[in-house]
C-alpha positions as a Markdown table, in Angstrom:
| # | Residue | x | y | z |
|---|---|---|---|---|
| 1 | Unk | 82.2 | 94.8 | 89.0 |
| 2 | Unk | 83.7 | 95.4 | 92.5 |
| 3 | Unk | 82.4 | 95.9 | 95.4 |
| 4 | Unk | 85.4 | 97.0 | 97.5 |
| 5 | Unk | 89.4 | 96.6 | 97.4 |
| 6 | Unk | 92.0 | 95.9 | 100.3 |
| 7 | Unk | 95.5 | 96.6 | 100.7 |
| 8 | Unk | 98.2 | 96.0 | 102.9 |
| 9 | Unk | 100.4 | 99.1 | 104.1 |
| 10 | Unk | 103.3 | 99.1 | 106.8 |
| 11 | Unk | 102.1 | 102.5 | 108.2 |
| 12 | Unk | 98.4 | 102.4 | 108.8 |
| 13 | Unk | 98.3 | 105.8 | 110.6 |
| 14 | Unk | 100.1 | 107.3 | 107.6 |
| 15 | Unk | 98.2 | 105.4 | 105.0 |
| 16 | Unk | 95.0 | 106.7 | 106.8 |
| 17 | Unk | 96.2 | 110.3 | 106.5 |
| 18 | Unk | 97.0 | 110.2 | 102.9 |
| 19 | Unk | 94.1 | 108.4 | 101.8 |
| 20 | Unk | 91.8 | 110.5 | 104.3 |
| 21 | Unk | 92.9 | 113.9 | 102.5 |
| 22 | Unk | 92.9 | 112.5 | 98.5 |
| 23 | Unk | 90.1 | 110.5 | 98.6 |
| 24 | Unk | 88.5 | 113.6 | 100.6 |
| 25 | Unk | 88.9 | 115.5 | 97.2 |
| 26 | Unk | 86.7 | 112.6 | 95.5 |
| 27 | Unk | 83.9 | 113.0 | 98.3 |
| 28 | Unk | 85.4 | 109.8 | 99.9 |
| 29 | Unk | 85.3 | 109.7 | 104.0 |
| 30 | Unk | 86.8 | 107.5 | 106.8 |
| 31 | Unk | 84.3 | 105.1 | 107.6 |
| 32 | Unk | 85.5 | 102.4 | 110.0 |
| 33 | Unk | 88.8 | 102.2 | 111.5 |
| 34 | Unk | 90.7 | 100.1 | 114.3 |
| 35 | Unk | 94.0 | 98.5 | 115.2 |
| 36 | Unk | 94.1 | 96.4 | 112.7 |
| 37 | Unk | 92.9 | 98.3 | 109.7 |
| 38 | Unk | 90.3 | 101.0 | 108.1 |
| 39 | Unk | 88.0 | 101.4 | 105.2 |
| 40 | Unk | 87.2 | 104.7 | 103.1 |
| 41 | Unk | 84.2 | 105.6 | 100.6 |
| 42 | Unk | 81.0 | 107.0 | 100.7 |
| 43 | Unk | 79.8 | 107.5 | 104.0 |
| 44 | Unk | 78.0 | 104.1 | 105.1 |
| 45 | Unk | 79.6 | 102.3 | 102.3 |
| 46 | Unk | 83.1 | 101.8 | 102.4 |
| 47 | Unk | 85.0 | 100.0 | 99.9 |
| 48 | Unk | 88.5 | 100.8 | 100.0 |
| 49 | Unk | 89.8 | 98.9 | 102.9 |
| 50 | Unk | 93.9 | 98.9 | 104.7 |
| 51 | Unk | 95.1 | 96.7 | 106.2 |
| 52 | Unk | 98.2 | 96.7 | 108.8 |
| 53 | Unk | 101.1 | 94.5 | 107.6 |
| 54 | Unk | 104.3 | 95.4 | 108.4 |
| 55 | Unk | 105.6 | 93.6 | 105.9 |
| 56 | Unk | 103.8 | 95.3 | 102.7 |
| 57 | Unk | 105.6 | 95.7 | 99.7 |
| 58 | Unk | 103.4 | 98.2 | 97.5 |
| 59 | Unk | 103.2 | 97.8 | 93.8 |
| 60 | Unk | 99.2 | 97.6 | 93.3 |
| 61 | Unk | 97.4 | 100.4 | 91.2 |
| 62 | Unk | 94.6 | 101.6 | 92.1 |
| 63 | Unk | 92.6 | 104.4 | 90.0 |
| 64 | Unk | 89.5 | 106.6 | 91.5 |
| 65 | Unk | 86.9 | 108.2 | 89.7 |
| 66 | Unk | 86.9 | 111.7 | 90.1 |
| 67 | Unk | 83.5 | 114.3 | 89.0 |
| 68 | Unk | 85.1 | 116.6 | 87.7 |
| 69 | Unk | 89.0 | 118.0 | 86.5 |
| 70 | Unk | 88.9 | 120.1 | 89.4 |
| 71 | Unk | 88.4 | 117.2 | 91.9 |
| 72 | Unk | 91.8 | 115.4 | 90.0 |
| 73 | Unk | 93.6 | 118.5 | 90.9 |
| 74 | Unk | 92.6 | 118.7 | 94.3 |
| 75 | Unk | 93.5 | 115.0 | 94.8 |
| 76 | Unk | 96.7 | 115.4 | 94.3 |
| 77 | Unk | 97.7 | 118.6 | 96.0 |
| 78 | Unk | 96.5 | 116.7 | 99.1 |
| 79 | Unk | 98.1 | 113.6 | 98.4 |
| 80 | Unk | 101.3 | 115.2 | 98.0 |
| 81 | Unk | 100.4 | 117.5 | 101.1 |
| 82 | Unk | 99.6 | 114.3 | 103.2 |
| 83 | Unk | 102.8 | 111.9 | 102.3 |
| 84 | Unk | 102.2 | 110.7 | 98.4 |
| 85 | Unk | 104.8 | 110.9 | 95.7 |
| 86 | Unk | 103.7 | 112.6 | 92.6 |
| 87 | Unk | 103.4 | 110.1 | 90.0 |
| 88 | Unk | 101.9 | 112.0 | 86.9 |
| 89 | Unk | 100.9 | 115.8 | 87.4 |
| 90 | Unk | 97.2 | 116.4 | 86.8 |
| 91 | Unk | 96.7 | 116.4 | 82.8 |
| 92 | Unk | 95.6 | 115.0 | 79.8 |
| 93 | Unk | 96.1 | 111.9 | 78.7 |
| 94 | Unk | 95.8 | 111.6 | 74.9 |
| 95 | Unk | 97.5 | 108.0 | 74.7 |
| 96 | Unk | 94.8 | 106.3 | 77.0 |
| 97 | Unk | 91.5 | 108.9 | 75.7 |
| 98 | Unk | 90.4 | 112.2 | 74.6 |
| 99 | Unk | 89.3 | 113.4 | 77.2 |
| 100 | Unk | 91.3 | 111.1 | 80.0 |
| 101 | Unk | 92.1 | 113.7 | 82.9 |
| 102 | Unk | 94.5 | 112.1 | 85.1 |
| 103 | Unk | 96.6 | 112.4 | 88.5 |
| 104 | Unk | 99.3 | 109.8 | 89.7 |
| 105 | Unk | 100.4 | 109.2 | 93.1 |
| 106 | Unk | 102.8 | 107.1 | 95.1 |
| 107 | Unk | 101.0 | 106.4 | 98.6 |
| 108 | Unk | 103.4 | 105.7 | 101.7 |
| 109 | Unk | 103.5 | 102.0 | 100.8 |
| 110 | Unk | 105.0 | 102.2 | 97.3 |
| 111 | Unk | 101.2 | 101.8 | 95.5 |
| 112 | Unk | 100.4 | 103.7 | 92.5 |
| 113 | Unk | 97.3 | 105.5 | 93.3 |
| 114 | Unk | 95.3 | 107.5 | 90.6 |
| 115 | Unk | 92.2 | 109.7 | 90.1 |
| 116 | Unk | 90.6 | 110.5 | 86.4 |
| 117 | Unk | 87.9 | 112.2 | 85.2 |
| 118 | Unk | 86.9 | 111.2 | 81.9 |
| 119 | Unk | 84.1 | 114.4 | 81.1 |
């Protein structure tokens, strides 16, 4: 349904660094970045995109698919590594699915950031 997603962050260096290193765990890259902003996804295709605002307030979720449990695990030690809040240690969620393996973050700007891998 989408074919990318911006958001506005106070700190676009530090929003860079977090998102560079969890969305790194999902296979995601830095793709384009300038003064004013930078976008993240596959290589050639990004789709997550920042932009600076120094007066960003947070509050948007966002959720990432992940391949595999291991890739949810690894997105959040380097969130929390690179600036993020933890939000929801990597587990199970039985009240959303059966098989609904989840991580929660809290980026730099107050967004609630999430990876799940539903295998």
């Amino acid at each position: 349904m989408y074919d990318h997603l911006g958001l506005q962050v106070k700190n676009l260096d530090a929003s860079v660094r977090f998102y560079e290193a969890a969305l790194g765990s999902l296979g995601h890259v830095l793709d384009s970045r300038d003064d004013g902003g930078a976008g993240l996804g596959p290589k050639g295709a990004p789709a997550l995109w920042l932009y600076a605002n120094a007066k960003a307030q947070g509050g948007s979720h966002v959720a990432f698919q992940a391949g595999d449990r291991k890739a949810v695990d690894a997105f959040h030690a380097a969130g929390l590594a690179n600036g993020g809040r933890d939000n929801g240690a990597p587990g199970l969620r039985l009240d959303y699915a059966p098989t609904y393996y989840a991580a929660f973050l809290i980026d730099p700007d107050g967004n609630n950031v999430e990876a799940v891998c539903m295998a």
